[in-house]
N, C-alpha and C positions, 0 to 999 in steps of 0.2 A: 506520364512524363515526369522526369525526376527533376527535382527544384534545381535550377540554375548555383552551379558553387557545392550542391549535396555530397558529392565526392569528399571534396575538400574540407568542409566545416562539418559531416559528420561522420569522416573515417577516421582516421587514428590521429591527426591535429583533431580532434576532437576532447581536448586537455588542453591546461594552462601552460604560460609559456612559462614558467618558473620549474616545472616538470621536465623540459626541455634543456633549458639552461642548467639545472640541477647533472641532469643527464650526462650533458656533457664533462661536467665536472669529473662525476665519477670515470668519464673514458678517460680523460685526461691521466687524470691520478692510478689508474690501473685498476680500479676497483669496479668496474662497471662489468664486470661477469661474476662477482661474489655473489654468492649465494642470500639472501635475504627474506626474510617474512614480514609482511606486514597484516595487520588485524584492522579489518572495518568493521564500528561498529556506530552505535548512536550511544548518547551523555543522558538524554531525560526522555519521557514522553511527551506528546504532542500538548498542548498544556493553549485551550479555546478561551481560557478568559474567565468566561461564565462556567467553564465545566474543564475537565482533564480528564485524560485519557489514563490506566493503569494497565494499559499493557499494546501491542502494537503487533501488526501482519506481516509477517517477511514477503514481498513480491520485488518480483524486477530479475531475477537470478536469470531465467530462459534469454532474457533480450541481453543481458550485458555479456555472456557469455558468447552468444552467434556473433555479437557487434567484435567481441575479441577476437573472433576465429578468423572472422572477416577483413579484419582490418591489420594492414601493414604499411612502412613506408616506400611508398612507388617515385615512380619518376617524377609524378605530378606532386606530392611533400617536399620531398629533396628541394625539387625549381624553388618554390617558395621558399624553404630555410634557408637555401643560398643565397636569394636575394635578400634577406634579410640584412639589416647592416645595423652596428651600434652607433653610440652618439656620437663618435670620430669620423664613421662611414667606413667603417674598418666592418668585413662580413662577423658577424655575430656568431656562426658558425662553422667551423673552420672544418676545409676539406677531409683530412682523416676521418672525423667524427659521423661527417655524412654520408661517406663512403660507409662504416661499420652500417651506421643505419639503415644505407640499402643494400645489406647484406643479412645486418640480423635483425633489423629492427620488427620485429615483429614477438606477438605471444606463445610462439610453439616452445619456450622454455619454461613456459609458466606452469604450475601446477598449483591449484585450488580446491581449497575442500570449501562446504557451505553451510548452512541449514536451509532444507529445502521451503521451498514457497508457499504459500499457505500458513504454514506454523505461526503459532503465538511467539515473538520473542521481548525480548525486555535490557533496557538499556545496559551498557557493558560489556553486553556478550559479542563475541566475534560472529557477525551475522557470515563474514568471510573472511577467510585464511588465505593468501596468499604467499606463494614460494617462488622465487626463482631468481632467474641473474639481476641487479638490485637495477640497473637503468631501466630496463623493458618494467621493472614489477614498480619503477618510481612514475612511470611516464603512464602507467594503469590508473593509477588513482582516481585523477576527474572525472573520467569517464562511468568508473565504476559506481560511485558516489554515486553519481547524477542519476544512472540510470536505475540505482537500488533505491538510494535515498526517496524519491517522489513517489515511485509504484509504493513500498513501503506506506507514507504519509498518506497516500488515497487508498488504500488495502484500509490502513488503520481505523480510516474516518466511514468506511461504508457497512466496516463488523460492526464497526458501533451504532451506525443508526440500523441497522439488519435487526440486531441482536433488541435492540430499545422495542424496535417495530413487531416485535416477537415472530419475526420469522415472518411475516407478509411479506408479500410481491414487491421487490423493491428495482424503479428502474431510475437509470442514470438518463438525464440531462442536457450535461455542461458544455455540450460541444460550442455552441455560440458565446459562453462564457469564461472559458480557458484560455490558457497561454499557447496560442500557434498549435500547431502540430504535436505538440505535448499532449496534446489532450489523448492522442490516440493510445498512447501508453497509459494515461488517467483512466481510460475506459476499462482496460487488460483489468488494472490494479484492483478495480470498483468489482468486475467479475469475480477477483480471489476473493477479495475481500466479504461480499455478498450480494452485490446486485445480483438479481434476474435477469436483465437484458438494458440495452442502452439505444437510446435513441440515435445514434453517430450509425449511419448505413456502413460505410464503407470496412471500419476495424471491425463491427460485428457480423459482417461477413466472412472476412478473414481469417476470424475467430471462432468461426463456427455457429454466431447465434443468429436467431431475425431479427432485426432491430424493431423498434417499437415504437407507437407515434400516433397519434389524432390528429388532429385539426389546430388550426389559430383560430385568435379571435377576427382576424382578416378576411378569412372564407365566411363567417356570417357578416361582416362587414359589407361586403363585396353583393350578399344579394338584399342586403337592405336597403343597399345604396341604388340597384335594381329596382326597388320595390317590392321585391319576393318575402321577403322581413325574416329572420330567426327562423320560423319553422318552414320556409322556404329552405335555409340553409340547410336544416338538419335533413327536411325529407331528401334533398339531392344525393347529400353525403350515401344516408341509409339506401338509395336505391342504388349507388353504385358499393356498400360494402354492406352489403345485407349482414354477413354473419362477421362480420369486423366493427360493429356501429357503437364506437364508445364518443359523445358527445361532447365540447367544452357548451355548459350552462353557466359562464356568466358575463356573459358579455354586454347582457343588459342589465336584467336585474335574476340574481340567482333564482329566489325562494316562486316570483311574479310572470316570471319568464321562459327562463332558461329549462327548470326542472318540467311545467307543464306541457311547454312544446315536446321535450324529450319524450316524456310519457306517451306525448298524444303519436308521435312518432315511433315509440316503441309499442306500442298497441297496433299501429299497420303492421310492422316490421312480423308479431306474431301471428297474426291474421292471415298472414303471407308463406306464416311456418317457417319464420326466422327465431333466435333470439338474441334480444341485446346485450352487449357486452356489458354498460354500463355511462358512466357522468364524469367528468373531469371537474372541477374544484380548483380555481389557478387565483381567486383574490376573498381577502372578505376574512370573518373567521370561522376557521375550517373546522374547527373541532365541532359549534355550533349550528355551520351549515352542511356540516356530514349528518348528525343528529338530524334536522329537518328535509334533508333529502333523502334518508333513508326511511322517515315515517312517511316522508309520500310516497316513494317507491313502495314503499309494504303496501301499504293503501291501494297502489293501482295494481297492485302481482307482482310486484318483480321485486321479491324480498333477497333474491342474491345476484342482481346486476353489482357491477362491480363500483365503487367509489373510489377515483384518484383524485390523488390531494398534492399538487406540485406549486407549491408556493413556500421558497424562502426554506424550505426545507432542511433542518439537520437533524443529530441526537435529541436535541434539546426540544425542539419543536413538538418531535413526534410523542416523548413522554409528556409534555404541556397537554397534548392533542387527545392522547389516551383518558390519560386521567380524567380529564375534565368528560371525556364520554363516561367512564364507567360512572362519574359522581352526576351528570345531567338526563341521558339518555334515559333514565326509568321516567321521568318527568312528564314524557313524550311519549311512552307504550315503545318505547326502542329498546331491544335485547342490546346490550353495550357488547356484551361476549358477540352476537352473530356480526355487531357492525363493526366491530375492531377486525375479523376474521375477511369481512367483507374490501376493506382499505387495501389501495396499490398508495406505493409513496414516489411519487416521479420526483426524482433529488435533481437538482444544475447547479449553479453557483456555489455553496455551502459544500458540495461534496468533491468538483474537480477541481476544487481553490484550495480546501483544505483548509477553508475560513475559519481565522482567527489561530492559528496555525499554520501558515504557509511555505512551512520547508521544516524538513525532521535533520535535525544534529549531527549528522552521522558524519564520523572524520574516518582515518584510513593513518594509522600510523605503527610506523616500523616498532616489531618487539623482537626479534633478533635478528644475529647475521652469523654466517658461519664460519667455524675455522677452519671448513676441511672435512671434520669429522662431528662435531657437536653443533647444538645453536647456542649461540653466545647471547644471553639476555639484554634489551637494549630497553632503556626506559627514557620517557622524558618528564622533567617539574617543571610545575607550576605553581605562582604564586594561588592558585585557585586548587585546591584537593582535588577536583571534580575532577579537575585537567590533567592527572596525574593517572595514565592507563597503566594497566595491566600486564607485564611483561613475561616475555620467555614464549618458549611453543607450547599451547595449552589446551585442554580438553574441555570441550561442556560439556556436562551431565544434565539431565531434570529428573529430579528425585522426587517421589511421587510417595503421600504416604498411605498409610494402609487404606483410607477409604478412596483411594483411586484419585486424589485431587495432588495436583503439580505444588508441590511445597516450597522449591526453590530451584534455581538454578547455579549449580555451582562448576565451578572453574578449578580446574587443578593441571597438575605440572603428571609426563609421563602418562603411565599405564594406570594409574592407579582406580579401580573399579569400587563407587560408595559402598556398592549396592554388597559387598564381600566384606566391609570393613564390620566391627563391631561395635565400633563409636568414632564418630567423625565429626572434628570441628568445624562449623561454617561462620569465615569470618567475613565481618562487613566489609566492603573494598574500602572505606577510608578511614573506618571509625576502628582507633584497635580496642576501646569498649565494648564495642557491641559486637556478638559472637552467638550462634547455638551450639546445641549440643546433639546430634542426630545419635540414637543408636540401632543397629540393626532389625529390629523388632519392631520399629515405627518406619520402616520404608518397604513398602511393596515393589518399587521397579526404582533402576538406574535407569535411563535414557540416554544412551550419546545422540547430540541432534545431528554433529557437523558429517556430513557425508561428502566423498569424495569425487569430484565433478570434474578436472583436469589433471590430467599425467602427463605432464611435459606437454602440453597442447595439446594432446590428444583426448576426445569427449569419450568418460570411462559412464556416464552416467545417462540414465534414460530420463528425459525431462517429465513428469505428469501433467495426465490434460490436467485443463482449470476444473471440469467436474471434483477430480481426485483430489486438486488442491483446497477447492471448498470443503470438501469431506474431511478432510485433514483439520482443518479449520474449525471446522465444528468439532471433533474430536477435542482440539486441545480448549477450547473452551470451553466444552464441558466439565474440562480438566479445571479451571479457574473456581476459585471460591468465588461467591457474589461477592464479596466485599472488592474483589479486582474490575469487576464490571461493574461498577456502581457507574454513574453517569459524571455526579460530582463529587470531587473531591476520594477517589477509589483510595482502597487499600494498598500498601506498597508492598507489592509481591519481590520475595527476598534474592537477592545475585548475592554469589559467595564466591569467598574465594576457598581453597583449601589452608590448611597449616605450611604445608609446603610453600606454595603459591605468593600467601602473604607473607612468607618469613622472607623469600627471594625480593620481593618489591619491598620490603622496611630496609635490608640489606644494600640494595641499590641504591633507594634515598639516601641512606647514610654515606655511603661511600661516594654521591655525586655531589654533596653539598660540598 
């Protein structure tokens, strides 16, 4: 059953009413079929406080795109704008206007290029290019934002704890701890990003995966309050999932309780010619109580049941968590290497919140319009450099140098291919200080990322499963120096502009002051 209002607040009124208003404007004035481009991108990375991010996951493109295809103004928008009235009670939207709209008001003129899902990208760059008649591609924005911006900011936050976690079993969470129905698209993002599977049944069905999941501390509640106690609960569990029997041990006491019932429960389980899966880990500290539940597990056999550790979980944690096994674990007759290999990391809160970062930058603003024949460069200032984008219609490259590592991402105006140049400037986008010097002999590949995804509405592009966009993923961070993945405080991987590029945006500042 579809929520009460879904129509309406998530089809194409799904944007601001300034979008709207704006819109009109342009009918009015005649200019609401000119041809326009506008660039969304994000200003910084995601920046937790205690740690920052150097570099970020493009996701969200598959959904904002079907939500475009999908969405137009019907009968049921019209009603509402009509009623609509300003502060005189005079209608706010004036007949003509809503007429055009339900006639054109829809994305089949739009045309959009991207960079596809999965990919590393870094602040500046046009994650998407939009073209087309300037009301429909003005009254796009919100929506597009919304639905790239967030997938993005959870993509971002789950390569990073993947990547910390060195590649272990990482599952998602957050469904009880998100914002509404958003989560469902949190879950997508977490999959690019690097989870393994997510606890939310219903998107990882959809999705294609099986969702994942133990027990609460309430099911052994439940039969202690019985009188069955803790190993009452575990045996029940393990008789109805014999070869599923992953345990929460702490609901009493970890080290006194939890871990020997398990044992003694996994010991039937084999006897029976089952095996256990493994322990759950949700309070306490885990890095110390993985160490002593992995030397009782060795102890009793079961030197590779599995260890999850879902408490509070982020980047940050999981390197704390590490370390401190590979510095104690010898302590204990514990291989730190087998029990780091052994860790599942169940992430909630930290990962679908996007804690201590809770929304990524990313604006959507016009860089030209046409005359007809050419795109006419449009820029806009600010008192703030940062806020000063990048104009004209323009290309990204990633320039990669000869030992196969992404050196920069550069921006330039036209046709113009690095990768054939013999020496190429890369200037900083706001500093005219700071500049390299690239010559052909130090770059192994040019890269164009942005690929082309709409022609006039119409889908020219084959979307990749999330398998492919993971693998992408890993591909381009491969491509990162460590110094971009550092956890805190990363290296600033370089966005350029061309010579062309930059001379066009010094040009335009001078001539708008």
């Amino acid at each position: 059953m579809k929520r009460k209002g879904s129509q309406t607040s998530e089809g194409i009124l799904f944007t601001d009413q300034y979008q709207l208003t704006m819109a009109q404007l342009y009918f009015t004035t005649g200019i609401h079929e000119k041809e326009s481009q506008f660039d969304h991108f994000f200003r910084s990375y995601p920046d937790y406080g205690s740690h920052q991010a150097g570099y970020c996951i493009n996701a969200g493109l598959e959904w904002a795109v079907k939500w475009m295809m999908n969405s137009r103004f019907g009968e049921e928008e019209i009603k509402h704008l009509r009623a609509q009235t300003g502060l005189t009670g005079e209608p706010l939207f004036k007949d003509d206007f809503l007429n055009w709209l339900s006639e054109y008001g829809n994305f089949e003129g739009i045309t959009m290029f991207a960079i596809p899902e999965g990919r590393v990208v870094h602040p500046n760059v046009p994650l998407n290019v939009v073209q087309g008649p300037l009301a429909m591609a003005q009254i796009l924005e919100s929506s597009l934002l919304n639905k790239i911006n967030y997938q993005t900011l959870i993509a971002t936050k789950a390569a990073r704890i993947k990547d910390t976690a060195r590649g272990q079993q990482l599952i998602e969470f957050g469904l009880r701890r998100g914002q509404d129905i958003g989560v469902n698209a949190g879950v997508r993002a977490a999959l690019i990003g690097g989870a393994d599977f997510s606890s939310n049944v219903g998107i990882s069905h959809s999705l294609g995966y099986p969702p994942k999941g133990t027990h609460g501390h309430s099911m052994v509640q439940v039969f202690m309050a019985m009188g069955e106690g803790e190993l009452g609960a575990f045996r029940a569990y393990a008789e109805l999932y014999p070869d599923d029997c992953l345990l929460l041990v702490d609901t009493i006491n970890t080290l006194q309780s939890g871990i020997p019932n398990a044992i003694v429960v996994f010991e039937e389980l084999r006897r029976k010619g089952h095996e256990p899966v493994g322990i759950r880990l949700d309070s306490g500290d885990l890095a110390y109580l993985s160490i002593q539940a992995a030397a009782m597990l060795d102890k009793a056999g079961f030197p590779d049941t599995k260890i999850v550790l879902s408490n509070q979980i982020d980047e940050l944690v999981v390197w704390q968590i590490i370390t401190q096994i590979e510095e104690e674990a010898p302590r204990f007759g514990v291989d730190p290497d087998h029990l780091i290999k052994r860790l599942v990391y169940g992430v909630g809160t930290n990962l679908i919140t996007s804690k201590g970062a809770p929304a990524l930058d990313g604006v959507y603003k016009l860089v030209a319009l046409s005359n007809g024949k050419d795109w006419m460069p449009s820029i806009k200032l600010s008192e703030s450099r940062e806020k000063t984008h990048n104009p004209g219609s323009k290309k990204v490259w990633r320039i990669y140098d000869k030992r196969g590592k992404a050196t920069a991402d550069l921006l330039t105006l036209g046709e113009m291919n690095p990768a054939q140049i013999d020496e190429i400037i890369l200037h900083h986008p706001l500093d005219h200080t700071k500049y390299r010097i690239l010559k052909s002999e130090e770059i192994s590949k040019a890269e164009p990322l942005l690929e082309k995804i709409l022609d006039r509405g119409k889908l020219v592009y084959e979307f990749p499963s999330i398998e492919d966009m993971r693998s992408q993923r890993e591909k381009d961070m491969d491509c990162l120096d460590l110094g971009i993945k550092r956890i805190v405080n990363p290296h600033i991987y370089h966005v350029s502009l061309s010579e062309e590029l930059w001379n066009l945006k010094q040009e335009l500042i001078g001539s708008t002051k």
